[in-house]
ZADO-1210 file (C-alpha; in nm, 4 decimals, padded with zeros to 6 digits):
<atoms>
<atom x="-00.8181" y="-00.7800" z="01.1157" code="UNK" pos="1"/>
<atom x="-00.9498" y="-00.5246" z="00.8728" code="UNK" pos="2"/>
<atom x="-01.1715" y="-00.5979" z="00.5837" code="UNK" pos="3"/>
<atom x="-01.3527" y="-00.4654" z="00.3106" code="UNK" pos="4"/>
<atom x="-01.7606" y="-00.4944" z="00.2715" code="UNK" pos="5"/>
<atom x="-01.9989" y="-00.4815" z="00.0362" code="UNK" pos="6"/>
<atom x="-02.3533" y="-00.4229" z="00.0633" code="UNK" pos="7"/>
<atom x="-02.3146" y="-00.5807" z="00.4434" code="UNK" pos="8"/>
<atom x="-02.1129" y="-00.8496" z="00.3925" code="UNK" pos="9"/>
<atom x="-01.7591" y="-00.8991" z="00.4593" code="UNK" pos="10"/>
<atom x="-01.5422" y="-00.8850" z="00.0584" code="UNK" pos="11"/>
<atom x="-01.1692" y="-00.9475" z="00.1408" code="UNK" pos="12"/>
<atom x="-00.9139" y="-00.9369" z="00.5218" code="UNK" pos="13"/>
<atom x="-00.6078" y="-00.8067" z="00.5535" code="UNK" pos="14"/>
<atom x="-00.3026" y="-00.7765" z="00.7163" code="UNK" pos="15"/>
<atom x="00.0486" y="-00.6622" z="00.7119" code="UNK" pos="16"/>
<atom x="00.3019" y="-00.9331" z="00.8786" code="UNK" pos="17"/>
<atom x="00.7007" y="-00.9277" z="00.8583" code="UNK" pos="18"/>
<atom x="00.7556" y="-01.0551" z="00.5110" code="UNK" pos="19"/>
<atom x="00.4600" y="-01.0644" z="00.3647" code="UNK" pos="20"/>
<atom x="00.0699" y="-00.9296" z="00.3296" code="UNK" pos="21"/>
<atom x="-00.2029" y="-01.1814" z="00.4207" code="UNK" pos="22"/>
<atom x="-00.5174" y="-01.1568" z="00.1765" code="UNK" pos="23"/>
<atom x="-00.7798" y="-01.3180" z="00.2776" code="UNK" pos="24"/>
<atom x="-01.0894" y="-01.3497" z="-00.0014" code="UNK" pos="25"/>
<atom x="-01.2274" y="-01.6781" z="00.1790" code="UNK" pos="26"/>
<atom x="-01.2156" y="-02.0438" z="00.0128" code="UNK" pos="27"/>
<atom x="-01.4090" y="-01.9648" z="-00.2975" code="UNK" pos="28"/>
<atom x="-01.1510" y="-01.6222" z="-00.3681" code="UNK" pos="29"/>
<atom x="-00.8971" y="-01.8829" z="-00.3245" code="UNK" pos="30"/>
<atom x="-01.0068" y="-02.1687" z="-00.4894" code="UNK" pos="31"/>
<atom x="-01.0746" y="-01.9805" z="-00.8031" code="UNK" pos="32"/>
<atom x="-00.7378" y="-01.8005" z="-00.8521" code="UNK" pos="33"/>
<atom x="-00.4948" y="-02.1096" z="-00.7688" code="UNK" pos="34"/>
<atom x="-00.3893" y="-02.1370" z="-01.1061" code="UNK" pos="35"/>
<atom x="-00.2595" y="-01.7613" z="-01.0545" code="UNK" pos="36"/>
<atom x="-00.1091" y="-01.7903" z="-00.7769" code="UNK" pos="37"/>
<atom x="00.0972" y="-02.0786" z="-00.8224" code="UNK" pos="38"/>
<atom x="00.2204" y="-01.8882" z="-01.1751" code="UNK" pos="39"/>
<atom x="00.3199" y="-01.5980" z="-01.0019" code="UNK" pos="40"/>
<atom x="00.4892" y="-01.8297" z="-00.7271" code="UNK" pos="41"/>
<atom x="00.2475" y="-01.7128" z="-00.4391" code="UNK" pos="42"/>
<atom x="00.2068" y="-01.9199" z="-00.1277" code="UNK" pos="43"/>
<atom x="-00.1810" y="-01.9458" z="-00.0358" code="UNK" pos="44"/>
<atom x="-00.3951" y="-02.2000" z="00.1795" code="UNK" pos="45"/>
<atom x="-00.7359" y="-02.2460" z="00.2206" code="UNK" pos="46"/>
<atom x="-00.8647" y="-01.9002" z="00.2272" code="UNK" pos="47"/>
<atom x="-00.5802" y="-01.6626" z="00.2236" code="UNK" pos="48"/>
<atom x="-00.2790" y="-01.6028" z="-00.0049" code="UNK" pos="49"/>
<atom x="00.0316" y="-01.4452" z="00.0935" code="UNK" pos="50"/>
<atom x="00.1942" y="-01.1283" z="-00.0761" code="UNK" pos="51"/>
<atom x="00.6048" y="-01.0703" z="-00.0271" code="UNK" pos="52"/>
<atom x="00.6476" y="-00.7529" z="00.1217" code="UNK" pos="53"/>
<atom x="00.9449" y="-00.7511" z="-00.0624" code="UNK" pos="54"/>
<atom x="00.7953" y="-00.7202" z="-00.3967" code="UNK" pos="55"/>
<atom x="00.4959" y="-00.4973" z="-00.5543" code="UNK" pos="56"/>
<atom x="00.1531" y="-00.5797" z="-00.4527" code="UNK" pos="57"/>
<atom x="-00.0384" y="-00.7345" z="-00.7557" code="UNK" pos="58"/>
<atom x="-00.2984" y="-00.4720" z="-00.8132" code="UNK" pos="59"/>
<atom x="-00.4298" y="-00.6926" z="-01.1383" code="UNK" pos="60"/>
<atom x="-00.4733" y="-00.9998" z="-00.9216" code="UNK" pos="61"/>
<atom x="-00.5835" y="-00.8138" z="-00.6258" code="UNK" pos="62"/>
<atom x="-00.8680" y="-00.6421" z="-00.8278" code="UNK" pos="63"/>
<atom x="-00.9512" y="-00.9618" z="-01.0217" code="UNK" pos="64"/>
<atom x="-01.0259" y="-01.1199" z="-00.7174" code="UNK" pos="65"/>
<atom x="-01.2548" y="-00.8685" z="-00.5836" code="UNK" pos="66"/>
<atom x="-01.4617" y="-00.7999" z="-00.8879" code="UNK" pos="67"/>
<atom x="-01.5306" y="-01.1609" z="-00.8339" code="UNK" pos="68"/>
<atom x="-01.6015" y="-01.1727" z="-00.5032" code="UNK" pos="69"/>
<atom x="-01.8519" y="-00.8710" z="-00.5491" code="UNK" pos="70"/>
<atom x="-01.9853" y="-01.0937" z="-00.8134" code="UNK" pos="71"/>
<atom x="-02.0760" y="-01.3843" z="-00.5677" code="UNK" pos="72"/>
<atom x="-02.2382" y="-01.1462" z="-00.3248" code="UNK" pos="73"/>
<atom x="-02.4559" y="-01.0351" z="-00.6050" code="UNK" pos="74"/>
<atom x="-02.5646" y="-01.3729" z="-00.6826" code="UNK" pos="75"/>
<atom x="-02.6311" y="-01.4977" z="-00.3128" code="UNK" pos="76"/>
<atom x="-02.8415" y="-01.1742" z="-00.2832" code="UNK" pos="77"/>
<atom x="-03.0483" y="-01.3050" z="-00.6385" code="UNK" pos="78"/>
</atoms>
């Protein structure tokens, strides 16, 4: 599965299934961004949250949840 890094460690997974994308910022991406994705009618688990392929991807989301993922690998590094 392909993923995005930052300074060495792993930032967000992805992948591309039939109907929908699989994002997968871990439990903490998750956990903080419920809230979101039960407003905007997303099905998530754990650690991963599921995009409809039918619809646009959430680039406002998508890039709130990294600039806070980057922000936890900054502080683990402190």
């Amino acid at each position: 599965m392909p993923a995005f890094r930052y300074k060495g460690k792993p930032l967000v997974y992805f992948a591309a299934y039939k109907k929908h994308i699989g994002f997968y910022p871990g439990a903490e991406g998750v956990r903080n961004f419920e809230a979101d994705f039960e407003e905007r009618k997303y099905a998530y688990s754990k650690g991963a949250v599921q995009f409809p392929i039918s619809g646009d991807l959430p680039l406002d989301l998508v890039n709130k949840i990294v600039r806070f993922k980057v922000e936890e690998i900054e502080q683990k590094k402190s």
